[in-house]
N, C-alpha and C positions, 0 to 999 in steps of 0.2 A: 513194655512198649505200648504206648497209647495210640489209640485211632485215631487220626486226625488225618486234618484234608490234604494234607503234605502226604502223608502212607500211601493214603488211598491215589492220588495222583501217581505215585512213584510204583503202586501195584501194576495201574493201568498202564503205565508206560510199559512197564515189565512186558507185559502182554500183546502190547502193541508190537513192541521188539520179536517177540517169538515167532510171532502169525508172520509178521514181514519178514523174518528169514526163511519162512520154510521154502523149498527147491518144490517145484511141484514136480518135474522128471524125480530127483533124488528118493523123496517122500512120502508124495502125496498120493501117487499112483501105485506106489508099493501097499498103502495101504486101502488101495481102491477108489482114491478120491482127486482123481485125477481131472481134469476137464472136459475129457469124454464121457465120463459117466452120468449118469444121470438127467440124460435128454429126455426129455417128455414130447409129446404132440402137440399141436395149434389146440387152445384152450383148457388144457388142465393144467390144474397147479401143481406148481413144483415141490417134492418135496423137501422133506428137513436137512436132508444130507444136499439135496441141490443146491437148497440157497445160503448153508453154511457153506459151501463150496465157493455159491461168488459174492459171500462176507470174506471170506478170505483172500479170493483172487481182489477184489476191492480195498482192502486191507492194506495190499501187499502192493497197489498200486497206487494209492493216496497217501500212504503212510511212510513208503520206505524212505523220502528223505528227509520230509518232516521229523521222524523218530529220532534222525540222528544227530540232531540238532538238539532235540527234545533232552536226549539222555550226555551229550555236552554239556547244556544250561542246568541239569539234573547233580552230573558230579561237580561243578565246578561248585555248587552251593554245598556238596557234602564235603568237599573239600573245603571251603570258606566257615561252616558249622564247626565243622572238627579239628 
């Protein structure tokens, strides 16, 4: 299997797909990463688990209907390839 810009497109979507399904009641909270956590104060920065937090919640709200679109135009070419 060779690298190429097709894989790695088709990686990325993968991933795109994952983070936009997760449930944050379901999941994310069970594992402590819920949207209450990790509030900070007026002026310090946020840390690594905060702003993975809203890459995700971001993710998950830019992404969810774009993706499925994405992964339609995705199979219909592996279908069309093969």
């Amino acid at each position: 299997m060779a690298f190429t810009l097709y894989s790695l497109l088709q990686a990325s979507l993968l991933i795109v797909n994952a983070v936009a399904v997760l449930h944050e009641e379901r999941f994310l909270r069970h594992v402590g990463w819920g949207s209450d956590q990790g509030i900070g104060g007026f002026g310090e920065e946020p840390g690594i688990k905060a702003q993975l937090t809203n890459l995700i919640r971001s993710i998950r709200t830019v992404m969810r209907g774009k993706s499925t679109v994405f992964s339609i135009i995705i199979i219909i070419i592996v279908i069309i390839i093969t």
